[in-house]
C-alpha positions as CSV (number, residue, x, y, z in Angstrom):
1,X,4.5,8.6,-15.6
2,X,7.0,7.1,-13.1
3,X,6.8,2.8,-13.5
4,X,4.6,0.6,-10.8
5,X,6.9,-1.0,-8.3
6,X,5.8,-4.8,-8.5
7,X,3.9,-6.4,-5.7
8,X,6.6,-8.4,-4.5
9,X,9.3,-5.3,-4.3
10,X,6.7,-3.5,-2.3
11,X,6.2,-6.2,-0.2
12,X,10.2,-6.3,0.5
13,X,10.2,-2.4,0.8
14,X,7.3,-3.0,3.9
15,X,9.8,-5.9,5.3
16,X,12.9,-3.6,5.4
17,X,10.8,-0.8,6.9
18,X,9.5,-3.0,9.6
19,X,13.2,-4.7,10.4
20,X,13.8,-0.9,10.5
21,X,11.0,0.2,13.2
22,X,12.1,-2.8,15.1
23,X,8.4,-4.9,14.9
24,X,8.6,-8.7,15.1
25,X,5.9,-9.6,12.7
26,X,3.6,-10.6,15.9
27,X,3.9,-7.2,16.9
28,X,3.0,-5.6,13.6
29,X,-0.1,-8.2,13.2
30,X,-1.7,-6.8,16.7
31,X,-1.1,-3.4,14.6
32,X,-2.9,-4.5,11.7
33,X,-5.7,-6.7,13.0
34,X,-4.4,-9.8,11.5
35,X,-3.7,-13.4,12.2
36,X,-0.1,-13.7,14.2
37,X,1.6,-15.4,11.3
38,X,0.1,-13.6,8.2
39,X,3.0,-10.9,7.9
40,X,5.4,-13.9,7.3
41,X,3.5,-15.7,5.1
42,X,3.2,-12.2,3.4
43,X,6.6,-11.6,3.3
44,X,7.9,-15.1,2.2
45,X,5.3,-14.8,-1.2
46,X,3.5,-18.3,0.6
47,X,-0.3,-15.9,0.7
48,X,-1.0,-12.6,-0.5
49,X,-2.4,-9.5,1.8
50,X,-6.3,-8.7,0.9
51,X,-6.2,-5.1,-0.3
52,X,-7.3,-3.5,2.7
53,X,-4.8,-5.8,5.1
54,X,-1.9,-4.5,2.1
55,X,-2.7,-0.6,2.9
56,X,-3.4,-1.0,6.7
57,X,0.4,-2.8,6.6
58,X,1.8,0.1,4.9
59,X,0.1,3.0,6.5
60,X,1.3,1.4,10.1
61,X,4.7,1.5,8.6
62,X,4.4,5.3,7.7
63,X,3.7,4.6,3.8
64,X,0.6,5.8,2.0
65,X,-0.7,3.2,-1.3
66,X,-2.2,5.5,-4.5
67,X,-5.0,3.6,-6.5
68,X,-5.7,4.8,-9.8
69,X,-7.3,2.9,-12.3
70,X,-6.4,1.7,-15.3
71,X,-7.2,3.1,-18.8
72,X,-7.7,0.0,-20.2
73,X,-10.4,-1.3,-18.1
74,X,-12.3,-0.8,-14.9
75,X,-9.3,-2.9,-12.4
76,X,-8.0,-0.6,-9.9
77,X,-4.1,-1.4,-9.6
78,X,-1.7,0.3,-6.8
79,X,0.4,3.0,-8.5
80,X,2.9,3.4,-5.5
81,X,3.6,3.0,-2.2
82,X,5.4,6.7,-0.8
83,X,6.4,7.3,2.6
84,X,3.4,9.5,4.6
85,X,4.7,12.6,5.5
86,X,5.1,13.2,9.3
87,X,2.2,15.7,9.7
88,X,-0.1,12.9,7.9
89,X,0.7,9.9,10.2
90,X,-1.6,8.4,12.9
């Protein structure tokens, strides 16, 4: 089994990506349905994204988030964050 990518290098991996597609975080928030600051606040650690906000974020940015749970106990954790392939995008 591959390790889980932190929260926070995710979060940098969604940053880059978006530099990359040339969004302003204003224009990714209209995307995602959020308030016009929350990407930065994302980004800079300062709030966390809800789940749903965290997968809507990726998939905009072409990246799918895996959910498995955990054998230890009933949490559900994200497993990784891969690039959706091209056929697969909205």
């Amino acid at each position: 089994m591959r390790p889980t990518p932190s929260v926070n290098s995710m979060i940098r991996t969604l940053r880059a990506e978006r530099l990359l597609a040339g969004l302003n975080g204003k224009e990714l928030t209209k995307k995602i349905g959020v308030a016009n600051n929350s990407i930065y606040k994302w980004e800079l650690g300062k709030h966390d994204p809800k789940l749903g906000n965290f997968i809507a974020w990726a998939n905009v940015l072409g990246y799918s988030v895996e959910l498995v749970p955990r054998l230890t106990s009933h949490a559900t954790v994200i497993e990784s964050l891969e690039p959706i392939s091209a056929e697969c995008q909205p």
